[in-house]
C-alpha positions as CSV (number, residue, x, y, z in Angstrom):
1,X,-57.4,-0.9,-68.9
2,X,-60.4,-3.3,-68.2
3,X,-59.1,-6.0,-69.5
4,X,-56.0,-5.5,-66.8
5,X,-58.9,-5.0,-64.3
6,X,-60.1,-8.7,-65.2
7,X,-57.0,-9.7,-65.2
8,X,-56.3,-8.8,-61.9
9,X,-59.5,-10.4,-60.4
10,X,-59.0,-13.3,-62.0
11,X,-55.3,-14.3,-60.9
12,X,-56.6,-12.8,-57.3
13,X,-59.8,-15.5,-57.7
14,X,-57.3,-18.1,-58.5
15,X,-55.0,-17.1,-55.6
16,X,-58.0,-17.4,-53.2
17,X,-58.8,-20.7,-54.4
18,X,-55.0,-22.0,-53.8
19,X,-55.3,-20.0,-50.2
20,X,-58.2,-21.6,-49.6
21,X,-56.5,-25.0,-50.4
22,X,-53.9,-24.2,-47.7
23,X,-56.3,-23.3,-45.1
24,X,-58.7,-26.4,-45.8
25,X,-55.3,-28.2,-44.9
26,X,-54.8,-26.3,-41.8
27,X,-58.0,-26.7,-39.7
28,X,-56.8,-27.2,-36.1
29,X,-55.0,-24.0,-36.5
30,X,-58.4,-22.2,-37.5
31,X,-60.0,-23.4,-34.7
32,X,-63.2,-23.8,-36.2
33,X,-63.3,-20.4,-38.5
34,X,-63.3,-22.9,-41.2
35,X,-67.0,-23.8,-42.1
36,X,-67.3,-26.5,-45.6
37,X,-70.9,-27.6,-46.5
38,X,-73.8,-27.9,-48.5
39,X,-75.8,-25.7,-45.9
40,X,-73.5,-23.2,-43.6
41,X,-75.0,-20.6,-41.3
42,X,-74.1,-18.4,-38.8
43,X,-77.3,-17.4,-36.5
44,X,-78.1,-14.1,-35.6
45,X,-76.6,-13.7,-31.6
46,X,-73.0,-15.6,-33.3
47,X,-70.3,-13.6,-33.0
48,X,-66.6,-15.2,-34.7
49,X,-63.7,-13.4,-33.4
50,X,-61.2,-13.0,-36.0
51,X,-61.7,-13.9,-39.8
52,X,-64.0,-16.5,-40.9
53,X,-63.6,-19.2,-44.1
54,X,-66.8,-20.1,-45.5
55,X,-66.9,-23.0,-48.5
56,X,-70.0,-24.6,-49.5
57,X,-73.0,-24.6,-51.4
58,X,-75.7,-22.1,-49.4
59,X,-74.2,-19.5,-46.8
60,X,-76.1,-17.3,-44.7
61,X,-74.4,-14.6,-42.7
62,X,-76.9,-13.1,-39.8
63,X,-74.5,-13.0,-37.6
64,X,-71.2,-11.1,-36.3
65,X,-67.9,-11.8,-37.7
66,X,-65.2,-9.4,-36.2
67,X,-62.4,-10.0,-38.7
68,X,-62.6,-10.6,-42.4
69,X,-65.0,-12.5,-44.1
70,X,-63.9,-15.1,-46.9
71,X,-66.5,-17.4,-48.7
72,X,-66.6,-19.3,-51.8
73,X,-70.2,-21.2,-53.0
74,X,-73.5,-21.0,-54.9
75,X,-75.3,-18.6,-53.0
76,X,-74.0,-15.9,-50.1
77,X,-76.4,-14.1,-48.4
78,X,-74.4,-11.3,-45.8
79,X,-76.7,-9.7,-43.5
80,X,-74.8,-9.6,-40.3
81,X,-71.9,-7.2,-39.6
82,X,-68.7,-7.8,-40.6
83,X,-66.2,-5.3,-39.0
84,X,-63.1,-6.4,-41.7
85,X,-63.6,-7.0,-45.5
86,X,-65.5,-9.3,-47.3
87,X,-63.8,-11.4,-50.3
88,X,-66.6,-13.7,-51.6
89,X,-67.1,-15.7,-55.1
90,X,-70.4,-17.0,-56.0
91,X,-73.3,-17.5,-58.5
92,X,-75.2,-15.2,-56.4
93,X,-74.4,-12.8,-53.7
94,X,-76.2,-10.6,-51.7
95,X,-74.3,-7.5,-49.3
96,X,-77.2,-6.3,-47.2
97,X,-75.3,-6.5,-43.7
98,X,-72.2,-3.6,-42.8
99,X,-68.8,-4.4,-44.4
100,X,-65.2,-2.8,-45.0
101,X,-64.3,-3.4,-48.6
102,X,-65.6,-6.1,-50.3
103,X,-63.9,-7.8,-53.5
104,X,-66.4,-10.2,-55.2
105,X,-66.5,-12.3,-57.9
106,X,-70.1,-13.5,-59.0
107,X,-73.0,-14.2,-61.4
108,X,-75.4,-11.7,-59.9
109,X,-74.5,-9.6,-56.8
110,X,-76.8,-7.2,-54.6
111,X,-75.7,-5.0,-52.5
112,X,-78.2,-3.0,-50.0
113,X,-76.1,-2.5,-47.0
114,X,-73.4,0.0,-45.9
115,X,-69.9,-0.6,-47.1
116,X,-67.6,1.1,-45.5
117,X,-64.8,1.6,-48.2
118,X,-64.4,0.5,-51.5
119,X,-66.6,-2.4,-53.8
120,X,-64.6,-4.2,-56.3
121,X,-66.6,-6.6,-58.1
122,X,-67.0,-8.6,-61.7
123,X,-70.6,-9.4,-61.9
124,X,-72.9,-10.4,-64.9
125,X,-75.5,-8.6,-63.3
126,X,-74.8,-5.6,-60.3
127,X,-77.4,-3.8,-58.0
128,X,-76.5,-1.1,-55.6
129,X,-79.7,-0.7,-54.0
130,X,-81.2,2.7,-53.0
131,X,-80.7,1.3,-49.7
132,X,-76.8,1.1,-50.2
133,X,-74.3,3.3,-49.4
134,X,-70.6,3.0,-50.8
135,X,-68.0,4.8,-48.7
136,X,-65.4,4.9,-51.4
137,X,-65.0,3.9,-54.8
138,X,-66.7,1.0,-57.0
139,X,-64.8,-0.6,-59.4
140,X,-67.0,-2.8,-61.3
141,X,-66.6,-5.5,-64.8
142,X,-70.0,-6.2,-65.6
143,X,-72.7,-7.0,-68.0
144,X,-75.5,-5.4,-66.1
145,X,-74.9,-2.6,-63.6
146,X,-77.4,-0.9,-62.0
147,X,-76.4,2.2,-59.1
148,X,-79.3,3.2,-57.2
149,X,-77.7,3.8,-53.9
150,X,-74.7,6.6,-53.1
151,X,-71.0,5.9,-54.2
152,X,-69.0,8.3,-51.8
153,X,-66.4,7.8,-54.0
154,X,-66.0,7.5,-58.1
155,X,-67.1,4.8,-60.2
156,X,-64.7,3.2,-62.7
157,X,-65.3,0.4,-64.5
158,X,-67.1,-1.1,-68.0
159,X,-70.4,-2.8,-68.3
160,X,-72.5,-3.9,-71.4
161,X,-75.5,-2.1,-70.1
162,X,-75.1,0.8,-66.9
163,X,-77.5,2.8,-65.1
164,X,-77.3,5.2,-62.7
165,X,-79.9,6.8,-60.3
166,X,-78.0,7.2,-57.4
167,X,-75.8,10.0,-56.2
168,X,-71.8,9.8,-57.1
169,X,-69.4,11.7,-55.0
């Protein structure tokens, strides 16, 4: 069962990647919610209507994105709202801002903010904060998984080592 699980995220990863591709091609019809670089940010104040493609090495999120949130790079860093879902892949991401669902990919992933639905992740290392609060299920493939925060929801998933002092619904 968790193999399928990885399976899954992995063909979704590589779908992303190939959407991504497509997109990249079609900037004038993104009208700028295409951001590629070493650096990216979007300032606290921003606000992007509609989703937002972010590809590049450092990304922070302070801002507003009203829409979905897609990013691919070495580090992510969401603490600004985003009023859709979050799809992200990275060596290190960090969820502190409010989200929909979020489907992630990465090395090591924090999250201390509120999601609204459900977390799907494969992580080497996991954190749901004490400050985090999951508004459906987690789903989770990892090596290290640590639930601090409160999972509305159920938890489902396999990791090498889990720990749990949060509250499960």
């Amino acid at each position: 069962r968790m193999a399928r699980r990885a399976l899954i995220i992995a063909v979704a990863t590589v779908l992303f990647l190939l959407a991504a591709a497509v997109v990249a091609a079609q900037d004038t019809l993104l009208d700028g919610k295409l951001r590629a670089g070493d650096t990216i940010s979007v300032p606290a104040g921003e606000t992007i209507d509609g989703d937002l493609y972010l590809f590049g090495g450092t990304m922070t999120v302070d801002g507003t994105v009203d829409g979905d949130l897609v990013a691919f790079g070495g580090t992510i860093d969401l603490n600004g709202e985003v009023t859709g879902d979050l799809i992200a892949s990275g060596g290190t991401v960090s969820v502190d801002g409010p989200v929909g669902d979020v489907r992630i990919g990465a090395g090591q992933m924090t999250v201390g903010g509120a999601i609204g639905e459900d977390v799907l992740a494969g992580a080497g290392q996991l954190t749901i904060s004490s400050l985090s609060t999951i508004g459906g299920d987690l789903i989770v493939g990892g090596g290290t998984v640590a639930v601090d925060g409160t999972v509305e929801g159920s938890i489902e998933g396999r990791a090498g080592t889990y720990n749990r002092s949060g509250t499960v619904g």
